[in-house]
N, C-alpha and C positions, 0 to 999 in steps of 0.2 A: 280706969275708963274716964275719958270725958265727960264735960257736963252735957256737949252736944248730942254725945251718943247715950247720954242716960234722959235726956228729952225723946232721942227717935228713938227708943228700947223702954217708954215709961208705961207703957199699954195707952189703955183709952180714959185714965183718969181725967188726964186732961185735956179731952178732946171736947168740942163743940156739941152743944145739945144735936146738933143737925147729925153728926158724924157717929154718935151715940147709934140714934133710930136706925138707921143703915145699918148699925153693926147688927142690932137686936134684930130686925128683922128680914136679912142674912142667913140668921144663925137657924133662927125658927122654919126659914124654907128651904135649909141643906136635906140633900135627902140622907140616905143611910151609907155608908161608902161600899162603892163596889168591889168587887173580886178584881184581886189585878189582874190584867188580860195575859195568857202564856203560861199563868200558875191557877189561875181560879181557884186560889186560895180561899176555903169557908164559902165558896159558890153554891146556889142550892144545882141538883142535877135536872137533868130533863124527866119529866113526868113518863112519858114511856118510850122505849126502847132506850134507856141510859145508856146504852155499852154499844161503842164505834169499834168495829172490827178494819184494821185498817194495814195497809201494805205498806211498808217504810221504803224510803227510797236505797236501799242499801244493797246492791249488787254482789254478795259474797252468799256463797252457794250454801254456808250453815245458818243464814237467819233468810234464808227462802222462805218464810212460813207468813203468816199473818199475827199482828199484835194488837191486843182489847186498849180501848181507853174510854175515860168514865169521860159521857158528853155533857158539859155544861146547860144550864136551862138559859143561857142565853144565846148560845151555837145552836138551840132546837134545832129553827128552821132551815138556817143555811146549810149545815151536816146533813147531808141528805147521800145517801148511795153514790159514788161518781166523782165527789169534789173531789179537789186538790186542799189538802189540809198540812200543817203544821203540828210536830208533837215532839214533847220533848224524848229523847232514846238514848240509854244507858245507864240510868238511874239503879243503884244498887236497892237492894231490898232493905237497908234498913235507913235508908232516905225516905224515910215517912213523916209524916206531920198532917195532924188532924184526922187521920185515917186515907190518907192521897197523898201516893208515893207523887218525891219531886226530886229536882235536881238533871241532870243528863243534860247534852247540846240539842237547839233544834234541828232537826230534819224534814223535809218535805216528805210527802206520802199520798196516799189515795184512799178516801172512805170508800172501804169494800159492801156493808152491811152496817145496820144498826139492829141491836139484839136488846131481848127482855134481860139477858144475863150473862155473863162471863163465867167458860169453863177454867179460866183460871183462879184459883184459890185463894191469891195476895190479894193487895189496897192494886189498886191501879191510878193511872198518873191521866190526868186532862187532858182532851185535846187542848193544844196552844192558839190555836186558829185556824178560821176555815179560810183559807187564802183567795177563793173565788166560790161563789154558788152556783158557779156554771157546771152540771156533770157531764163529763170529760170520758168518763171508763163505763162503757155500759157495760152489761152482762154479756154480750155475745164478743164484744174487745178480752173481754177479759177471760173468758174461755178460750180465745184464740190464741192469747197471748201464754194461755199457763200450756196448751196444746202444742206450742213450739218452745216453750223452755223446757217441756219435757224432751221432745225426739232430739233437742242439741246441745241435751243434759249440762243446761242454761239455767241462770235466774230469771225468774219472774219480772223482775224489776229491770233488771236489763233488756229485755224484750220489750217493756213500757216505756223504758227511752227511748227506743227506735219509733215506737206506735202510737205513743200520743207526743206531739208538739209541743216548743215550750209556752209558758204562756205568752200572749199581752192581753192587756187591761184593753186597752183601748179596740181592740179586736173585738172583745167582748163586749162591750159599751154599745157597738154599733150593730143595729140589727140585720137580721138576715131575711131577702126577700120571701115574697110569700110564693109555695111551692106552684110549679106551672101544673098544669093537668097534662095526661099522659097523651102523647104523638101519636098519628096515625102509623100503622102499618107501611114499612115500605116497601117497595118492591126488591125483588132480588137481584137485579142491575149487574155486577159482573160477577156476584155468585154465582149466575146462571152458569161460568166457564166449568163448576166443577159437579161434580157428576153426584153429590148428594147436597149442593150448596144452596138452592132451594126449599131442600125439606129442612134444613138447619135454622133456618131464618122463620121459615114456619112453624117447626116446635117452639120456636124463643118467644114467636108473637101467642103463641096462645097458651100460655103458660108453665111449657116443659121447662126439664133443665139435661139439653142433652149433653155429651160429652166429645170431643172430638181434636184430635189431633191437624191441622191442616198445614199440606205443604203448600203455600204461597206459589202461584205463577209469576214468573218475573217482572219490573213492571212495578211504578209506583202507583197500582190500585190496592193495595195491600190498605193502604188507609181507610180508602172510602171504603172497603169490605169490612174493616173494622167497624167504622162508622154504621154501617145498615145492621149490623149484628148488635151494636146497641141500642139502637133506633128500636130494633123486632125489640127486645129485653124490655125498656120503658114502654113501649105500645101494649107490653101487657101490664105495666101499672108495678113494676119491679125495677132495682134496682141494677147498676152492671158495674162492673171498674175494668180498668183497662193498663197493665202496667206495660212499660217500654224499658230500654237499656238507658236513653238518655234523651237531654232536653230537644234535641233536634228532631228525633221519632216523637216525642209529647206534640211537639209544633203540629207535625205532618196531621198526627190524629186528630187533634184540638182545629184545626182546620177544616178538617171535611168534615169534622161534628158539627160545627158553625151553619159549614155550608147545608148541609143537608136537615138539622134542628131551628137551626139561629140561635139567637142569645139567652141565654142565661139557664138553658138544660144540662149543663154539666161543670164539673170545674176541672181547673188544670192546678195541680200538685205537684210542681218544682223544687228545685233549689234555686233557680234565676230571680223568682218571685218575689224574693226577700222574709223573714221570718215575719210580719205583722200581715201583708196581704197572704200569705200561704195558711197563715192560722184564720183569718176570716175564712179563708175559703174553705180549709178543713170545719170550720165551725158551723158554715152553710148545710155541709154534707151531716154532719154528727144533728144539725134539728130538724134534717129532711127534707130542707127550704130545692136540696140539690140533690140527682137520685143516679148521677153520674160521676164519675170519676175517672179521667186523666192523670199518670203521671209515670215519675220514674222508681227507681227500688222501693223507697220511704212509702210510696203508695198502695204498698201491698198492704197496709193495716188500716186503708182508710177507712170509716165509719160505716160504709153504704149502708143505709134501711133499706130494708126488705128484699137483699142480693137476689138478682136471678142471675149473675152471668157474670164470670170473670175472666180473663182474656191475656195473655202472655203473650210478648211480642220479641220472637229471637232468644229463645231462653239460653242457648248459648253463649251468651256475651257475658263477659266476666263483669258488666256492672250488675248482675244480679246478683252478684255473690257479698252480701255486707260484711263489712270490713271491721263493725264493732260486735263484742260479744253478744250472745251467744253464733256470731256468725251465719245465719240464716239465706238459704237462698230462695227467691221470691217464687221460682216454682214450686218448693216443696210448701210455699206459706199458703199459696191458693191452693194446692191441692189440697189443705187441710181448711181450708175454708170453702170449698164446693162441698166435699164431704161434711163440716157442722151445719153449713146451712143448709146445705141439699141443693145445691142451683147449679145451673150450666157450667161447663169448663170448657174454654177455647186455649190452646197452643199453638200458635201459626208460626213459620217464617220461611223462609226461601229455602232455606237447607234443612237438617232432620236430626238432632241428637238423639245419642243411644235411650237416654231418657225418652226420649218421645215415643221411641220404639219399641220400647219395653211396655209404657201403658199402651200400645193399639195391640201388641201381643199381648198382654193379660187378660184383653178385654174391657179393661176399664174404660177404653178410648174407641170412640170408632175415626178409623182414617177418614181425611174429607181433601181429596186429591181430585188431580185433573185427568183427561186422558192422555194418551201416547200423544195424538194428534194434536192436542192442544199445546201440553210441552213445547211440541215442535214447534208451533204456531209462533210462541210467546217467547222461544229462549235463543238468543245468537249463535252462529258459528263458534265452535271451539277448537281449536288449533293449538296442537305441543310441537314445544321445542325440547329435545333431551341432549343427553351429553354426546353421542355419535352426532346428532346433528351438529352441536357448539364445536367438535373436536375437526369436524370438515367445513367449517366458515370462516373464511378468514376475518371475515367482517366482525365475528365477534370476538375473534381472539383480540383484532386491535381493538372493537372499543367498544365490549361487553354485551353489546345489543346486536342478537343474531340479525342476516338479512330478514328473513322473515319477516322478524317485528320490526324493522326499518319500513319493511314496504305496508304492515298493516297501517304504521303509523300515517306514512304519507298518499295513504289513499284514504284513511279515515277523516283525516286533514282537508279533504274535497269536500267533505259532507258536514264536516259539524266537529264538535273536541272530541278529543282521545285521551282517554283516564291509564294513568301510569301507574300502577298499586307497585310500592315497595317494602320488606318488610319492618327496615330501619328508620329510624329517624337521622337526621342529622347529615355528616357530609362524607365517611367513610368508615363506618363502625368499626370493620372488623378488617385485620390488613392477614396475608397469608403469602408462605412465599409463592413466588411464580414460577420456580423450579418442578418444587415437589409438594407444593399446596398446602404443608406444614401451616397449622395455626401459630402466627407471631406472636412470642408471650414476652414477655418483661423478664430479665434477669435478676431482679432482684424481689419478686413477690409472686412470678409465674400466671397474673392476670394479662388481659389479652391487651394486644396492642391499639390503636383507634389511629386514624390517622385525620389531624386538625385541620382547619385552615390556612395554609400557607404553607401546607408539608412539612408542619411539623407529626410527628410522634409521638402520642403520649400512652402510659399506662391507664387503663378503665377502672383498676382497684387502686393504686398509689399514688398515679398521678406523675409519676418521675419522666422525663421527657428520655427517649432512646436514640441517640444519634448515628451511633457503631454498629447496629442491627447485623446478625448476619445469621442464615439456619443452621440450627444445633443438626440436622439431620442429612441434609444436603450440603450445605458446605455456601452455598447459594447467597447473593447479595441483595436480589434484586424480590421488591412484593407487589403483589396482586390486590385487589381489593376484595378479601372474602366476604362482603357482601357493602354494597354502596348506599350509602344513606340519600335521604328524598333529595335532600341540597343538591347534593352531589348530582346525582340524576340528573336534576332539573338544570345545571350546568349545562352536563354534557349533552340533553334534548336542547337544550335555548343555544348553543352552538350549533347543532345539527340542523335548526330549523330556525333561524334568525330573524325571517318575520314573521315567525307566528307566537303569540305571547303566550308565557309560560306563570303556571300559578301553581301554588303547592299550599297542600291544607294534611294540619299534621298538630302536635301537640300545644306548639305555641300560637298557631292560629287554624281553626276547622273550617273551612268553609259550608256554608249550607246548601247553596247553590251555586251555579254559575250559569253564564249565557249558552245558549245551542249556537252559538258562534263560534269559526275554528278558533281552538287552543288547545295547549297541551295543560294537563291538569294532573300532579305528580303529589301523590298522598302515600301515608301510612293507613295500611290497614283500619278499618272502623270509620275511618275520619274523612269518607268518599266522600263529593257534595255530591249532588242529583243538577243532572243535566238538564235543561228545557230542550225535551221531545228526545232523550235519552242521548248517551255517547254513541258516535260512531264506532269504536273499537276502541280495546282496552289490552291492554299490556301487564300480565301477573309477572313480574322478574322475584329471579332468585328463590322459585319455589323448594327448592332443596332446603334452605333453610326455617322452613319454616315446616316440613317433615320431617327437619332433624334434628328437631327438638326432644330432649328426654325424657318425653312426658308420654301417659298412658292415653291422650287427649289431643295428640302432635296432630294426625289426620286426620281426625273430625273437624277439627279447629281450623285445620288450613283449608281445607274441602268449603267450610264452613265462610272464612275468609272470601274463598276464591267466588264462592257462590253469591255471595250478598253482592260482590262488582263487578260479576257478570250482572246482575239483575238489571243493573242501570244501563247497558248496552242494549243499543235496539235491539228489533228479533232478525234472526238471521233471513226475513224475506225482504226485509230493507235495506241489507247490507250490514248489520251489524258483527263483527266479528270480535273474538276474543283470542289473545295469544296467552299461552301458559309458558315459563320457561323451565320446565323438570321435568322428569323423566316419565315419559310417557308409560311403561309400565305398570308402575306400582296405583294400586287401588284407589286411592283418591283423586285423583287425575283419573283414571278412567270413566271415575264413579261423575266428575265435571265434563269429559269429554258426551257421556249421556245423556246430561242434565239427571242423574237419580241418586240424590243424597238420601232417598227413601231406603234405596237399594243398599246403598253403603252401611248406614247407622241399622240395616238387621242384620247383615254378615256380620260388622264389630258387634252387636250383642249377641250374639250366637255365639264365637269366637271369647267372648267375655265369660261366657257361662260357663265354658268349657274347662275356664283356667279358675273361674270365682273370682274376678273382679268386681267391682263396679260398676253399675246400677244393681247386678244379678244380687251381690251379697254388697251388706251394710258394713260401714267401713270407720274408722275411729284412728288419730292420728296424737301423739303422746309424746310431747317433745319437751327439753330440757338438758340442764346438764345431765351427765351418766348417771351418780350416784345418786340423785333426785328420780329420775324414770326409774331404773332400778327399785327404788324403794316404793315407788307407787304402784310399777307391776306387783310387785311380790303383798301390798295391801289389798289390791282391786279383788274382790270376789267378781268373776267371769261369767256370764250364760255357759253349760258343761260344751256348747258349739264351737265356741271362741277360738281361732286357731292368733298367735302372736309371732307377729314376723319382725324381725328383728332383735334389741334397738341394733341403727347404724347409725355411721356419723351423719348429721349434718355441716355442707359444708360451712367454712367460718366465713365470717362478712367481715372484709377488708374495710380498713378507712378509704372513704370516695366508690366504694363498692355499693350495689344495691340492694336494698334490705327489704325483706318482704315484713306487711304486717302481720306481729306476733312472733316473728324470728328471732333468733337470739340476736344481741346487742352484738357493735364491733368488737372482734376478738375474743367472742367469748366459744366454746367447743361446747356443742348441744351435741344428742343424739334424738333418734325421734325411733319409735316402734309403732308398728302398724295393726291394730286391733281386726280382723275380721271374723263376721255371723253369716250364719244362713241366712232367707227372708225369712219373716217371722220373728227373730231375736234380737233388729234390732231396737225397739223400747227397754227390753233387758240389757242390755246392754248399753244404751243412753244412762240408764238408773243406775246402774254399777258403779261407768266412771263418775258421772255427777254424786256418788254417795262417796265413796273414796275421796274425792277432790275434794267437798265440804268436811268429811275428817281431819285432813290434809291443812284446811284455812284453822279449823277452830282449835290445832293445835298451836299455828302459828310457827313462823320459824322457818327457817329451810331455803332453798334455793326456787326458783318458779318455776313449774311446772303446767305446759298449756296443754290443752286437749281441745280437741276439735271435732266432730263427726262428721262422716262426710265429705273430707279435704277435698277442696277441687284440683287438687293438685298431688298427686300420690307416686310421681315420676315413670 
């Protein structure tokens, strides 16, 4: 060593009297060293309740449970019920020291409780930190949350990443205003149309909680009706939520809440919002500053204090259906939230699923409909076109679009736009020959044909372009378009009608509105805008295909469809008219040609009962490779009701094919078996597969195996 570095390395021999004192009295005002933070290593503990009972963030079905940890005496007061904390998790039992097990990685979690004592027997391990003292999980979330990971024999914790938000700091930093006092009473304004829509408004305002299933009159007052239903709910000093399918129905609501409250009585719960102003504003709701709530799926678990009324809008729409586990869909989350809290339940939309008809048939629901005359008042002309009619027009053999809907179009076109529903996207989905209407598949993978831009040919699973096409069945050169995409469409209308302009709203761009000025307006289903002072007439093409779908949900779905864009057509005393193109006999089309989707969704649950489907019996879906479902059937202890239908294959998903979530990967050959119960069996039967599945994790190993309750989708 140098002599330099044995000068800097000599201590304080030879330092300056001045450099001395500083040391010495330094030393004397150090204080005692503290507990390192994460280990609270020799920490003393908190005076009373020492033991944090707390949820780990850990999504696997065999540590579903809650874990103790000793709370430091300087976490006292932030650890409180609710935070978001830090702890370490996986610590073996003989990682101890000092008597407080250490070691394991951190995880995030939520203080459930703080206890006089731990039922467990070992040293327990520190919280690591309490990451915000904001509580976040109250008691009533948290019953909610273990209330739906039970019926969709889910974790806990999985259900809490759906239902509380992530954080920000800065969210929380800023306060939340101070609560308004409660609105007056409003009037019942176009409730009055429906024949118990009155008394509905008046149990809300005076502090019932009723229940009630309501079929929407056509007609974009669906909002403001929403709006006065939470209006009556806060006029009695109670809270309401309001969930929709998506951000464009949030606008509509969030709008004539505005209009009819003003500012700052509710909040709106998007995804548009961006993550830091959507957690303020869930933060607003969770301190009661807000007693309202707008939004879309994610806002079925918002906070409201003191619920009196919750409100589903379209439960139909497959964006209620969540996409991460436990899979939950937003009606079955309010239906269990009117029952914990006890407070009102509203269901509305224009059309009527078999769920809706099954609670006004239990009784659970009372209907809150319009009459005959009013229907009539509020709903457009409807008009089918079927195959005898297509098969005698020449007009539509050349160019797809019967006369009929040519002449609905150009007399709607006198009056205002005309809405073009198609059920594709794109510019020719699906190509078929025009011989003998064989679907064109691909020779070398047997997925269907699509026809591009510039006439080319390509496969939908491979991708391999077909130049030499000819039918294996007919013999036949030449194809048809077995069903036309919006493009396409909008093509051949913007050719047929050259000064009138043409717009399409569809996955790459939705429109929200458009002008009451003529144009033609050419969408995918869902993705209608609303017209100023509604569409002249509307055009449903290619309804065959979307009844001919292999789904146990094909006509309600399309009925459901056809309904929602009729709604945006004037009423047929203005002129409004609606063209269908399918086959005018079968029941959903007639059930449109009535306006009574009421009528429809009880024959299909009648009809459901009969066979034991769906709503009627509880239903469970168990997919995987073979030897995996196999071996999970043959563990599962069953409810003695349980009947098991299957496994069959699932079909495999092609490279460039579409994949649903949770489906097996490309290439891989699943099978899937269908579990069904009586009513009544099925939480026994949630319990079963969820206990099975967590034996299944904590042995580890094996191939994946998913399970779902419920499947919205059961073919």
């Amino acid at each position: 060593m140098s002599s330099a570095d044995g000068d800097r390395d000599g201590g304080a021999e030879g330092a300056p009297p001045e450099q001395l004192a500083l040391i010495r009295e330094s030393v004397r005002q150090a204080k005692v060293p503290r507990a390192k933070p994460r280990t609270w290593r020799g920490a003393e503990l908190a005076g009373e309740l020492p033991v944090a009972r707390v949820l780990v963030d850990k999504g696997v079905l065999h540590l579903d449970r809650y874990f103790d940890y000793a709370v430091p005496a300087e976490l006292d007061a932030d650890a409180q019920p609710g935070v978001r904390v830090r702890v370490r998790f996986g610590a073996g039992r003989h990682r101890v020291r000092d008597g407080r097990r250490e070691g394991g990685g951190l995880i995030d979690g939520f203080l459930v409780e703080r206890l006089a004592e731990s039922d467990y027997s070992g040293p327990l391990a520190a919280l690591a930190q309490v990451v915000s003292p904001e509580p976040v999980l109250s008691a009533e979330l948290l019953g909610l949350a273990r209330a739906v990971a039970d019926r969709y024999a889910g974790s806990l914790a999985d259900v809490l990443q759906l239902a509380v938000p992530p954080r920000s700091a800065r969210a929380e930093q800023k306060p939340s205003p101070a609560p308004l006092p409660p609105p007056g009473v409003p009037d019942a304004g176009s409730w009055g149309r429906y024949e118990r829509g009155a008394g509905f408004l008046e149990a809300l305002a005076s502090g019932g909680a009723p229940r009630a299933v309501w079929n929407a009159l056509p007609g974009p007052e669906w909002s403001e009706e929403i709006a006065r239903a939470v209006a009556a709910t806060l006029a009695s000093g109670r809270g309401a939520l309001v969930v929709v399918p998506d951000g464009r129905a949030a606008g509509r609501v969030d709008a004539a809440l505005t209009a009819l409250l003003g500012e700052g009585r509710h909040a709106l719960l998007t995804a548009d919002a961006g993550p830091e102003k959507r957690y303020r504003q869930w933060l607003a709701v969770r301190r009661g500053a807000v007693r309202a709530v707008v939004g879309t799926r994610a806002a079925m678990f918002a906070p409201v204090q003191d619920l009196g009324l919750v409100v589903i809008w379209d439960d139909g729409d497959d964006s209620h259906s969540e996409l991460h586990a436990p899979q939950p869909h937003a009606r079955e989350v309010l239906l269990l939230r009117a029952a914990l809290d006890k407070c009102g339940f509203l269901l509305g939309s224009w059309s009527c699923t078999v769920e809706a008809a099954q609670l006004v048939e239990s009784g659970w629901a009372r209907p809150l409909v319009a009459s005959r005359e009013q229907v009539r008042v509020a709903a457009p002309l409807v008009r089918t076109v079927g195959d005898g009619d297509l098969a005698r027009d020449e007009a539509a053999r050349a160019a797809r679009l019967p006369t009929l809907a040519w002449q609905a179009v150009r007399e709607g076109l006198k009056h205002g736009p005309v809405l073009v529903q198609v059920p594709r996207r794109g510019y020719v989905p699906r190509m078929a020959c025009a011989q003998c209407r064989a679907a064109a598949r691909c020779r070398h993978c047997a997925g269907p044909l699509e026809g591009q831009d510039g006439g080319v040919l390509r496969c939908a699973w491979c991708g391999v372009e077909e130049n030499s096409w000819h039918c294996p069945e007919c013999g036949g050169f030449r194809l048809r378009a077995q069903v036309v995409g919006a493009r396409r469409t909008a093509e051949e209308l913007g050719r047929a009608f050259p000064a009138v302009p043409v717009r399409t709203s569809g996955r790459e761009q939705v429109l929200d509105t458009v002008p009451g000025t003529p144009a033609l307006v050419v969408s995918t289903p869902g993705a209608e805008p609303v017209a100023e002072g509604g569409y002249a007439a509307a055009l449903l093409l290619d309804g065959w295909a979307m009844l001919g779908r292999p789904d146990l949900r094909a006509g309600e779905d399309a009925l459901r469809r056809w309904i929602a864009a009729g709604s945006l057509v004037r009423p047929q005393g203005v002129g409004g008219t609606v063209v269908v193109v399918a086959e005018p006999t079968l029941r959903p089309v007639q059930a449109l040609v009535r306006w009574d989707p009421v009528g429809h969704a009880v024959r299909e649950l009648a009809e459901r009962a009969e066979l034991g489907f769906p709503p009627v019996s509880r239903m469970a879906a168990v997919a995987g490779a073979g030897e995996a479902v196999a071996e999970f059937l043959a563990a599962v202890e069953l409810p003695p009701d349980a009947e098991v239908l299957g496994p069959v294959p699932v079909p495999v998903v092609l490279a460039g094919g579409p994949r649903r979530v949770g489906g097996p990967a490309v290439g891989e050959r699943w099978e899937r078996a269908l579990i069904r119960v009586r009513p009544g069996s099925g939480g026994a039967l949630a319990a079963a597969l969820k206990g099975a599945q967590a034996a299944r994790m904590a042995r580890g190993g094996g191939d994946v195996v998913r399970v779902r309750v419920d499947p919205p989708d059961i073919g």
